[in-house]
Structures are given as C-alpha cells and as structure tokens.
C-alpha positions as CSV (number, residue, x, y, z in Angstrom):
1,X,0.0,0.0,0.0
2,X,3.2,2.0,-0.1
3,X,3.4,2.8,-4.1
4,X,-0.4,4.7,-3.3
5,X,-2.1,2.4,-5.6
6,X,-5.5,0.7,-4.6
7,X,-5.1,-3.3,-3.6
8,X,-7.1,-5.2,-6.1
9,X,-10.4,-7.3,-3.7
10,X,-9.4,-10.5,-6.1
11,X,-9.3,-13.8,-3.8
12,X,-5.8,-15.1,-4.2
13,X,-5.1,-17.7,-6.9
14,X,-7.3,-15.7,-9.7
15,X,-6.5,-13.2,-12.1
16,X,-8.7,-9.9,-12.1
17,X,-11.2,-9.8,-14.9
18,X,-10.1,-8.8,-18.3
19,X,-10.4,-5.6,-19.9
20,X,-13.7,-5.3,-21.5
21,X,-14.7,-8.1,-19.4
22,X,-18.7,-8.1,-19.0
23,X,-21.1,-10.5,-16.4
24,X,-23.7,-9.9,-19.1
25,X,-21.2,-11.7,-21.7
26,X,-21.7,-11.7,-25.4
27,X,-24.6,-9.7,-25.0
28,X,-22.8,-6.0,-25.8
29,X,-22.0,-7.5,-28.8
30,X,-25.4,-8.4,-29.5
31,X,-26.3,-5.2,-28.8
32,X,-23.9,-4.0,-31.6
33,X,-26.2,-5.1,-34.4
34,X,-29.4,-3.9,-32.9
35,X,-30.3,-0.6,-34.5
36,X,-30.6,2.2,-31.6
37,X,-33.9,3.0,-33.6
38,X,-35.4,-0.3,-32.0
39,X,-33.8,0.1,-29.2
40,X,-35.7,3.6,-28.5
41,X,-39.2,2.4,-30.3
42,X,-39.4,0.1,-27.9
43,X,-39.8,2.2,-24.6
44,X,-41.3,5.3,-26.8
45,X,-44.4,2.9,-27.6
46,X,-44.7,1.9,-23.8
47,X,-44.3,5.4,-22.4
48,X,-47.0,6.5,-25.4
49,X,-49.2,3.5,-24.3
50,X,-49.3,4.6,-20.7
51,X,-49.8,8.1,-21.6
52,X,-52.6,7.3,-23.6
53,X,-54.1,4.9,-21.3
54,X,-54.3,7.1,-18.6
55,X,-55.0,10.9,-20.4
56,X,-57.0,9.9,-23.3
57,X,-58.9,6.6,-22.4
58,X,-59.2,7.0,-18.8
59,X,-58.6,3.3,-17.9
60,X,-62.0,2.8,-19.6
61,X,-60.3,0.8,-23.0
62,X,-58.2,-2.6,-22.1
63,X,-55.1,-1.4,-22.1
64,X,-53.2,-4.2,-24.5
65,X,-55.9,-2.9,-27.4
66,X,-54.3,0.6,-26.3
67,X,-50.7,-0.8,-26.5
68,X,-51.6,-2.6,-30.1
69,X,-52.8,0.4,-31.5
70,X,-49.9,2.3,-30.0
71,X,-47.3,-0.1,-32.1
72,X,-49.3,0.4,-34.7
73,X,-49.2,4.0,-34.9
74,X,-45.3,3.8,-34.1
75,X,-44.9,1.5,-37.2
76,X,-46.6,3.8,-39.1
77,X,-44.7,6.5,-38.1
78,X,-41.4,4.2,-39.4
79,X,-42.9,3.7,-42.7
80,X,-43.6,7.2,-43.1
81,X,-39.8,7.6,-42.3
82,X,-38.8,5.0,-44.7
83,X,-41.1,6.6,-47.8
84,X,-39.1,9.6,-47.4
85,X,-41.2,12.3,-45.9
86,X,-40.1,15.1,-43.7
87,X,-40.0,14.2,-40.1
88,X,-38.4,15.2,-36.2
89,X,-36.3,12.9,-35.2
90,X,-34.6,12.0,-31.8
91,X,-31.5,9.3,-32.9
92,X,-33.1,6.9,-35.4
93,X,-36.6,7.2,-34.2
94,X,-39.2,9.7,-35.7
95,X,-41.3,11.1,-33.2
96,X,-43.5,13.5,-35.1
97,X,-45.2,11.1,-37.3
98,X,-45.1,7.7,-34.7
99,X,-47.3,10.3,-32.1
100,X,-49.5,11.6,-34.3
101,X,-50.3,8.0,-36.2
102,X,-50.3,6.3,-32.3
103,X,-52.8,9.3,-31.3
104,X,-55.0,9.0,-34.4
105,X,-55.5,5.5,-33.8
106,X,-56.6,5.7,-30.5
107,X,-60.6,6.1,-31.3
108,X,-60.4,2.7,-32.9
109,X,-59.7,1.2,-29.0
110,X,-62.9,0.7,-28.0
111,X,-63.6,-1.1,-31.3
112,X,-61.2,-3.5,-31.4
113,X,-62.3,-6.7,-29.7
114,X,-59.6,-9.0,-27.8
115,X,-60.7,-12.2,-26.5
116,X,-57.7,-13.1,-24.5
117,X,-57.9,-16.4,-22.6
C-alpha cells in the first residue's frame, strides 16, 4: 500500500477480470447489431401507451388494445420515415409522425375486440 495504488479485492489464486470483461457476456456484442432505432421504439411505444391509457382513455379501454394500436401507430410512423417524408427525429426514431399515427388511432380502442384467454 506504499506505491499509493489501490489493492485489487481478487481472492488469491485468480487473475482480475479482463479488460472489457462483462457479467452480461456476449450480450454487448449483440447489442452492436441492434439498430438504436429499435432500441428507443421500444420504450417510446410503452411510455406512449401509458400516456394514452391514462389521459385519453381514462382506464375505460383494455389497455393491451391501447398498447396494439400504440405499435401500430409507431410503425406507421417508421414507414412514413422510410417513404421519405419530412420528419423530427430524436436518434433513429421519428417522433412527429409515430405520435401523431399512435394518437389517431386511438378512437379505434374501444372497437377493437380481444378475447384473451
């Protein structure tokens, strides 16, 4: 403890962990080919759902006909994206055009029938 470096908490007999060592394991690598457009669709259309659920429909629609229609709209939003019209973006993900289809959709709730067993 003399040369003012930190002593490593390794029990003795093992080596410390490698650089770039991860307990998740090949899973940043994974991550690597996963578009960061995904990545952020995914809690957009959850974050939209609840909003949605709670403002709009007042827990009065099931909220997985909500959360379909949500997709939906966020899809649609992607396609708009991918035909080439003007949009707002935030990374890969348009927001402009997945809200406004998610919201526009959101009439259809009450009208579309899930019979979940």
């Amino acid at each position: 403890m003399t040369s003012g470096q930190p002593t490593a908490l390794v029990p003795a007999g093992r080596d410390p962990a490698p650089a770039g060592f991860s307990f998740l394991g090949a899973f940043p690598a994974v991550l690597g080919w996963i578009p960061p457009g995904l990545l952020l669709a995914v809690p957009l259309t959850l974050l939209l759902a609840q909003l949605l659920h709670a403002l709009w429909h007042s827990g009065r629609c099931r909220y997985l006909a909500v959360l379909i229609l949500t997709a939906a709209g966020i899809g649609l939003g992607q396609l708009w994206d991918a035909v080439g019209l003007p949009v707002v973006r935030l990374g890969q993900l348009n927001l402009l055009p997945a809200i406004l289809f998610a919201t526009a959709l959101q009439p259809l709730g009450r009208r579309l029938s899930l019979r979940l067993p």
